[in-house]
N, C-alpha and C positions, 0 to 999 in steps of 0.2 A: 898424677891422678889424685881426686879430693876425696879423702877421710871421712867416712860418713857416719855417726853413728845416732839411731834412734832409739831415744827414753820411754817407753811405752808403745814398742811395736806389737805387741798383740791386741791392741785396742783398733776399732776402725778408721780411728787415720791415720795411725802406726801401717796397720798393715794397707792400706794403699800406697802411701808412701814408701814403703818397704816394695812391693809389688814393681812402681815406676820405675824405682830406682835400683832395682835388682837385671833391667833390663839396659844398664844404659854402661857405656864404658869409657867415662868419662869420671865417675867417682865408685869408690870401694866401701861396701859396707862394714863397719865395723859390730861382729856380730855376739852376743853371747848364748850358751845354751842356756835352754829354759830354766835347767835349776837355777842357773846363775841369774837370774834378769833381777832378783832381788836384792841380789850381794851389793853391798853398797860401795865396799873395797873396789871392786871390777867394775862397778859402773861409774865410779870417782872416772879410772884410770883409763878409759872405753874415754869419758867424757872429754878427758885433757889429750889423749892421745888425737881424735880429732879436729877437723877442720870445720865442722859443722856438725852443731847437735840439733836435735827436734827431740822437743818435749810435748809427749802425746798424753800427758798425766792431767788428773785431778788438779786444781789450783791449788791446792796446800805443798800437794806433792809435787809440783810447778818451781813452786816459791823455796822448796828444802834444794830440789835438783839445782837452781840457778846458783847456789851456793857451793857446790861439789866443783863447779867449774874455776880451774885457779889458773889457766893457762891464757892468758891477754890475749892470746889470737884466736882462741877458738869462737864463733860464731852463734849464738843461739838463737835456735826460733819456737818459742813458745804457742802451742796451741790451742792453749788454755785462756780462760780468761783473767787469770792471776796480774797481768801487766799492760793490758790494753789502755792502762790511761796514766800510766805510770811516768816519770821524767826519768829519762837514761834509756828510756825504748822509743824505736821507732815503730809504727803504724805498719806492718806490711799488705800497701795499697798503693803502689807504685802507678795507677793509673791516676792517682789526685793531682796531680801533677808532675813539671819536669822534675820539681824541687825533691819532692815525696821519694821518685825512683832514685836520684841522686843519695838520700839519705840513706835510702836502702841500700844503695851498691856499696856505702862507707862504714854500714853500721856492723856492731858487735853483737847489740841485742835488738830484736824484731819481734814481736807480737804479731801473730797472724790472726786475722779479723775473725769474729763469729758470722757464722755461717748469716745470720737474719740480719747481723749488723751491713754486712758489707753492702747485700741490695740498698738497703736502706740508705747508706752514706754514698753511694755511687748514681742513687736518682735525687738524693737530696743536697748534698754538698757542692757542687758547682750552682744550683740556684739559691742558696744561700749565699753564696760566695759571689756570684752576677748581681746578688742586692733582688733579683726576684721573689723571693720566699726573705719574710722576715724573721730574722734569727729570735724574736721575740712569738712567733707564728709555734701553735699546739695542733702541728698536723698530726694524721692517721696515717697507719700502717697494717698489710694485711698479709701474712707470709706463711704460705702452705708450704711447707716440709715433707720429703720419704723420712719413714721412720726410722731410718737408720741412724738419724743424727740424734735419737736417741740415748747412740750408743749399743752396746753388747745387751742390757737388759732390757729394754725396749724391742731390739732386732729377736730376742729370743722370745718376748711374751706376744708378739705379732708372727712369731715362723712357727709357732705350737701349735701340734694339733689339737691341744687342749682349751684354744686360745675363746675370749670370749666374741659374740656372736656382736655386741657394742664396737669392736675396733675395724668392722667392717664400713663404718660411714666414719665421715674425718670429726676428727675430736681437737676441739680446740682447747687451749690452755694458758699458761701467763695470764689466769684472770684476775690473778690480785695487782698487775702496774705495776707489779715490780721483778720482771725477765732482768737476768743478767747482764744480759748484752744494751740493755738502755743508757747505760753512763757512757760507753763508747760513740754509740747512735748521737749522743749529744755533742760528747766532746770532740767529738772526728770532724760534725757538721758546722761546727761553732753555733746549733741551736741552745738556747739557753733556756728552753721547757721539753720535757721530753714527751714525745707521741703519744697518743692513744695507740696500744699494739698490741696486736689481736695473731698471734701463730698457732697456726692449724697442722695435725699431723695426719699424715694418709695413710691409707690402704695400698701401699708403694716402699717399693727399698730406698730409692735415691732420686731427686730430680728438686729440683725450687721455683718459687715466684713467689716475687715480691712485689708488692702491690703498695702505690702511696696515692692518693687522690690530691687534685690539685684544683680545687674548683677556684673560681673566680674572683672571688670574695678575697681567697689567700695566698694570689696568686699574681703578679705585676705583668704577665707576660701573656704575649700570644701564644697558639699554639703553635705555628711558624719559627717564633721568636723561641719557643723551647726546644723545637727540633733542633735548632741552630747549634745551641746551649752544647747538646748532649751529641750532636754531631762533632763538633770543637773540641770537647771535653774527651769522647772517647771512639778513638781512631786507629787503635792499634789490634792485634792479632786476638787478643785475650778478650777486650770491652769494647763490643762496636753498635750503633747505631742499626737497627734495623726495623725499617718502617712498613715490614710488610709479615710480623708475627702473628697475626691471626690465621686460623686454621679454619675455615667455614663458618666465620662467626666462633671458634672457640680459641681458648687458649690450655695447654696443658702443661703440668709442672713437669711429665717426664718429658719433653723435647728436649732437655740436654743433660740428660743422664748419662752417667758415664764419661761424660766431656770435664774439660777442665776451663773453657769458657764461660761467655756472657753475654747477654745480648739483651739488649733495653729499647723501649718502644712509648710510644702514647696513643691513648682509647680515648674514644669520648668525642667531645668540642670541644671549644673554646671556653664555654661557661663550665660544662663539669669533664675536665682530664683527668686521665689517673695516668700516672706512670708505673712502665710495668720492667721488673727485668728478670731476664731467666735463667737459669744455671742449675750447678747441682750442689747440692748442700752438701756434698763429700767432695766435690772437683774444686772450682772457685770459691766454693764455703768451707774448706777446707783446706785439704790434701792438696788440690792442683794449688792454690796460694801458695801457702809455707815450699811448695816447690818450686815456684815461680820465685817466691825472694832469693832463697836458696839459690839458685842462678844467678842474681841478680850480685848478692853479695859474695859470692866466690869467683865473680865476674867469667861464670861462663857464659854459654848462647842463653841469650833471652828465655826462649821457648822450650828448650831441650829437655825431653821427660813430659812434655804436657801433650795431651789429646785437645785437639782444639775443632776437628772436624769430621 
């Protein structure tokens, strides 16, 4: 049985992650009491004792934890954006392709993608990579969020009865161009300008859609010739192809909350497409990720611990 221990399980995607995997018996949590979660002594030795750590931390506090680990075989998967573009980590996006899962099944250290980044690099990175979308190309990006991926502070100033009567209509933000998660968005896609991107937070705990338009102009392909793309591209249990996400004419960001899936589509015609993909900014934006490498690199079942339906 695998050694499991989580760096910041009281945070929300410590405790999802804690949640899955407290269900499964196949791996053992390595646990401390709450006084203890800050002792750095116990958390050194919690760290080397395992087979697999998740670091649910702040990126400073990301970058000190990667350091406590002195044991060559323990495993890290950072949740943070502290190493997402870092040499010596891998990407954990195992659907980029065969090569991508390969890395992850060998790798030591992992980076699990931000929640906006991933839609993003999963409608944008194979038509990059097809030579469709020119890596030179300043597309758009439009990505509603539950507020949970806020975090703890956000999930508390939205569950307040005190809360203001403004967080009832969605509120957008990242209006300065410079979200965190944009250096990934580029360097994952091999785009060499980063998008105009626009993330919106809801009146919702958890659910996502991401939204990239692909009009004509910016775009080398049919809309046949993108289905293809994206049917090719993503075929497995977790990222599939689905050409029939609309709901009476609508679409909504809770359709896969609580899941740890994905599911991507194209609106529009031929002259203006947008690609859309759906998920939950705590499942695939998260939690179900780092649990999905986490299998991957301890080479158990693929799927094992994820919700997918």
């Amino acid at each position: 049985m695998k050694q499991v221990f989580i760096d910041g399980s009281a945070g929300t995607t410590g405790l999802r992650i804690k949640e899955r995997l407290k269900a499964r018996t196949d791996v053992a949590l390595i646990e401390l009491k709450d006084e203890d979660r800050k002792n750095e002594a116990l958390r050194k030795e919690a760290m080397n004792d395992a087979d697999a750590v998740f670091l649910c931390l702040p990126d400073d506090a990301a970058q000190q934890a990667v350091q406590m680990v002195e044991n060559e075989n323990t495993i890290v998967l950072d949740a943070s954006t502290a190493h997402r573009t870092l040499p010596g980590w891998v990407y954990g996006l195992p659907q980029l392709s065969g090569a991508q899962k390969k890395a992850i099944q060998t790798a030591k250290r992992i980076a699990v993608p931000g929640c906006h980044a991933c839609g993003f690099i999963v409608l944008t990175a194979p038509l990059v990579k097809a030579g469709v979308v020119d890596a030179q190309t300043v597309l758009s990006c439009t990505s509603l969020t539950g507020y949970s991926g806020g975090g703890k502070s956000m999930i508390a100033e939205y569950e307040s009865q005190q809360r203001s009567p403004l967080l009832s209509a969605p509120r957008m933000y990242g209006l300065t161009q410079q979200h965190k998660h944009l250096k990934e968005m580029c360097a994952v896609t091999g785009l060499s300008r980063a998008p105009v991107f626009l993330p919106i937070v809801g009146d919702f705990y958890s659910g996502m859609q991401v939204t990239v338009p692909l009009p004509e102009s910016q775009c080398k392909a049919s809309r046949a010739q993108i289905e293809e793309i994206y049917r090719s591209a993503y075929d497995d249990a977790v990222i599939r192809w689905d050409a029939h996400m609309e709901q009476d004419g609508f679409l909504s960001a809770l359709t896969l909350s609580g899941r740890d899936d994905m599911r991507v589509g194209l609106m529009g015609t031929d002259e203006r497409l947008i690609a859309v993909a759906q998920y939950d900014n705590l499942g695939k934006g998260a939690s179900g990720a780092a649990i999905e490498c986490m299998n991957l690199a301890l080479g158990l079942s693929d799927y094992e611990g994820l919700i997918l339906e």
